[in-house]
N, C-alpha and C positions, 0 to 999 in steps of 0.2 A: 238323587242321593248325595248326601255331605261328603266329600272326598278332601278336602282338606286336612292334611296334617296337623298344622297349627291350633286350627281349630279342635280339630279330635284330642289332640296334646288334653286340651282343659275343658271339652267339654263334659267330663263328671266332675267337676267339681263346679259349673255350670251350674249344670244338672240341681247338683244340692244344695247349692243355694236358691232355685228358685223354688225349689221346692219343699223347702224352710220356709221361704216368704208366704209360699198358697198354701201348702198344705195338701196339694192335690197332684197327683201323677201326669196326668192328661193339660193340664193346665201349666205343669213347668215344663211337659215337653214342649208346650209352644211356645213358652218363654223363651226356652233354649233355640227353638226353631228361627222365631224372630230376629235375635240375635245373631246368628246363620245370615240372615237378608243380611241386616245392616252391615255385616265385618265383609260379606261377598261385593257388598256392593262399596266399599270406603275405598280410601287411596290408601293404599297398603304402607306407602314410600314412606307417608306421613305420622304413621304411627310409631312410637320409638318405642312404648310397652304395651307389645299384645295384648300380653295378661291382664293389666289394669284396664286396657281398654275393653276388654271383651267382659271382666267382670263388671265394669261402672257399667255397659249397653245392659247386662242383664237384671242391675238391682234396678237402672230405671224403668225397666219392663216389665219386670214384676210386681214391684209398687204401685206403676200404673194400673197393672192388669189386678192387684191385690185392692185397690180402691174401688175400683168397677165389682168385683167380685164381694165384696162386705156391702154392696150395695145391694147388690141380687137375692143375696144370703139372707136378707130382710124378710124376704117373700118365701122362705126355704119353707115347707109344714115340718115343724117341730126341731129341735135342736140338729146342731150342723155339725158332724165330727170330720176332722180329718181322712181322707183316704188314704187306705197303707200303702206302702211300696210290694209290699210280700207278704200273705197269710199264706204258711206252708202247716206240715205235720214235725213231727218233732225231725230236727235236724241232725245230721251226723257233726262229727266235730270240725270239721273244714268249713260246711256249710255255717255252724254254728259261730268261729270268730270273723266270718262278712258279715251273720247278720248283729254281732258285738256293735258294727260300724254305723248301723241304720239311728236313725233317730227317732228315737220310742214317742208312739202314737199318745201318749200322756203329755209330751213337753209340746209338742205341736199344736195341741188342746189348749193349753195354756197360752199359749204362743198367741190363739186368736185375742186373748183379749185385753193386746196390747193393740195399740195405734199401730200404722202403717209406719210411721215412721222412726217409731219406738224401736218396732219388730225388725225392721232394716239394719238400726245402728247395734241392736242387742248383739246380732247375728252375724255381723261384720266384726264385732270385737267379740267376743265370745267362742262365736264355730270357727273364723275365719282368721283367728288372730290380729286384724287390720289397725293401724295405729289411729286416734283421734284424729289427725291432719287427714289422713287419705279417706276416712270415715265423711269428712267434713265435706271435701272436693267432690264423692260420689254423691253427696244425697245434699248439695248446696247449702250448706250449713257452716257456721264457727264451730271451731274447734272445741270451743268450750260449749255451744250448745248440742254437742254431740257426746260429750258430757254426761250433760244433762240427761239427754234423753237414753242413753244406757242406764245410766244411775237410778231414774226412773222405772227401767224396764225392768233392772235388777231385783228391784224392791217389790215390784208388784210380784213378779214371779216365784221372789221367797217367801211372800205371803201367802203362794197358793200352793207350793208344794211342803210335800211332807215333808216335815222335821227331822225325821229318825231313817237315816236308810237302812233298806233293807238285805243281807244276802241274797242271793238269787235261789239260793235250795230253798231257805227259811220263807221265799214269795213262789217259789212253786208250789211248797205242803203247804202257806193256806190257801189257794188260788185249787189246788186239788180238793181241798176239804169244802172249798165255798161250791166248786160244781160237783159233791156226793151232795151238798147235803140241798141246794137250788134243784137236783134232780128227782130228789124225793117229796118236796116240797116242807122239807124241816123246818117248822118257823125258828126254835127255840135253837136248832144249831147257825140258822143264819144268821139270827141276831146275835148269837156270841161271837160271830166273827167279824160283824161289822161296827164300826164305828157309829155312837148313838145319832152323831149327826151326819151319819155315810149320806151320799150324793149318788142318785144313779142317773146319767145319762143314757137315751134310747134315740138312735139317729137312723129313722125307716124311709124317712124322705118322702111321706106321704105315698110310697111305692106297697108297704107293709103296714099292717099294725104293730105302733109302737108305741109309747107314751108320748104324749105330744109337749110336757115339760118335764124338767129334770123334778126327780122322786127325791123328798126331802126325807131322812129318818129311818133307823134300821128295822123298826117295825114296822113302817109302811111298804118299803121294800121285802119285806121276809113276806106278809100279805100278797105280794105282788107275785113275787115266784110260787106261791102256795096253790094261785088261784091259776096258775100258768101250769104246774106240775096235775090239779086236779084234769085239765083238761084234755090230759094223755095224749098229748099231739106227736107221741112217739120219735121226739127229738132223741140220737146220742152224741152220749157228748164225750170228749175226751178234750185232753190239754195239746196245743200247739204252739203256734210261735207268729205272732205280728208285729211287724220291723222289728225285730231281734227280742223282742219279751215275750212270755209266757202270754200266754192265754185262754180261753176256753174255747173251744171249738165246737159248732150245734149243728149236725148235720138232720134233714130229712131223713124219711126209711130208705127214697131211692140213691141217695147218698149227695144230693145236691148240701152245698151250704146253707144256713137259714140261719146263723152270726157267729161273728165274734165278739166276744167281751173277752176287757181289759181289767185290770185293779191296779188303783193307785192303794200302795198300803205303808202306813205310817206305824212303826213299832209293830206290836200285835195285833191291828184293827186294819179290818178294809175303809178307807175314805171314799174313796170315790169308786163306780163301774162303768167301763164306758161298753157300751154294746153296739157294735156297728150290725144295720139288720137292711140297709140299704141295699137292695141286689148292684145298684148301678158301683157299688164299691168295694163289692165281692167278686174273687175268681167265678167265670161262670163255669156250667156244670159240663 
């Protein structure tokens, strides 16, 4: 067991940055853990900033390990979502501003389809507020090409999120209205809520049936829940919360999970759903 002070001092914020970089729960804890070797085993005398030291061990462990990882991810069956931190039921309001803090399972989404080292420098200037020079020194780069590669990150990122933000009541009542009406199998009410060129993502992991690519079009999608609600598989659903957003919640009759879906929504339209239906990324029962 880690009994280190110093270390415990920063190990959440450890924690969330490697887990920004993967994306995955199990995967930053051993980032984190690694990191744990290397500071146990260094000459303590020698270091003059823990903090920078123990951060630079962790983005180089996780780039490493986020390299390997996008490599693996090749061979994934069918789209690769993020793993949450927390799929709870609705939250009291304590509960509810930690989970304000989480970082919504949408940006992480995005997140993959930057570079490794895009994702690094975004994340370091953006979540971590770190200045170009110390950006530079953890990830071996000029100042200026670190730069670069946020500048880059920045743009591809605005390109994929929605334009119009939304209140959180105004993305709960339609995030409500999209699981009445996915429940009944409404074509005509789900296609007015989605966006004509909505995106649905389905990540079963080969574990479940899932769609094995992303569902282009709010009619092919409305089709898709129609032929999902005919087949009375006795799903209920109600709204919850994954890493601090709204979401839909699909439980079995014996009350096990069987997903969660996300909505990215832009203005009055759903764009995107991301459905995690993965068991190995679900609370088990």
């Amino acid at each position: 067991m880690n009994t280190d002070p110093l270390f415990e001092q920063h190990r959440p914020r450890l924690f969330s940055l490697a887990y920004r970089l993967l994306g995955a729960r199990a995967e930053a804890e051993d980032v984190v853990q690694d990191a744990w070797l290397r500071w146990h085993g260094s000459d303590r005398a020698a270091i003059q900033d823990p903090e920078a030291w123990l951060v630079t061990a962790t983005t180089r462990l996780g780039l490493d390990r986020l390299r390997a990882a996008r490599t693996a991810r090749r061979h994934y069956i069918g789209p690769w979502l993020p793993e949450p931190l927390e799929i709870s039921e609705e939250p009291g309001p304590e509960q509810r501003r930690e989970q304000a803090e989480q970082v919504s399972l949408a940006l992480l989404a995005v997140l993959e389809r930057l570079g490794p080292e895009e994702r690094a420098a975004f994340l370091l200037k953006d979540a971590f507020d770190y200045d170009y020079a110390r950006i530079g020194e953890l990830l071996g780069h000029s100042e200026a090409n670190c730069r670069q590669l946020v500048h880059r990150a920045r743009t591809r990122l605005q390109a994929e999120r929605p334009r119009f933000e939304v209140p959180r009541a105004r993305h709960r009542e339609l995030l409500a209205r999209f699981m009445d009406a996915s429940q009944s199998g409404d074509t005509g009410a789900i296609t007015a809520l989605l966006d004509s060129n909505a995106r649905l993502v389905s990540d079963g992991g080969g574990k479940v049936t899932a769609t094995l690519r992303p569902l282009l079009g709010a009619e092919r999608i409305a089709r898709l829940y129609w032929a999902v609600a005919r087949r009375g598989l006795g799903l209920q659903a109600r709204l919850g919360m994954v890493n601090g957003e709204p979401a839909i919640l699909r439980h079995h009759p014996d009350g096990r999970l069987h997903s969660a879906t996300l909505a990215v929504i832009d203005g009055d339209r759903i764009v995107e759903l991301l459905t995690l239906m993965n068991p190995d990324k679900l609370p088990p029962a």
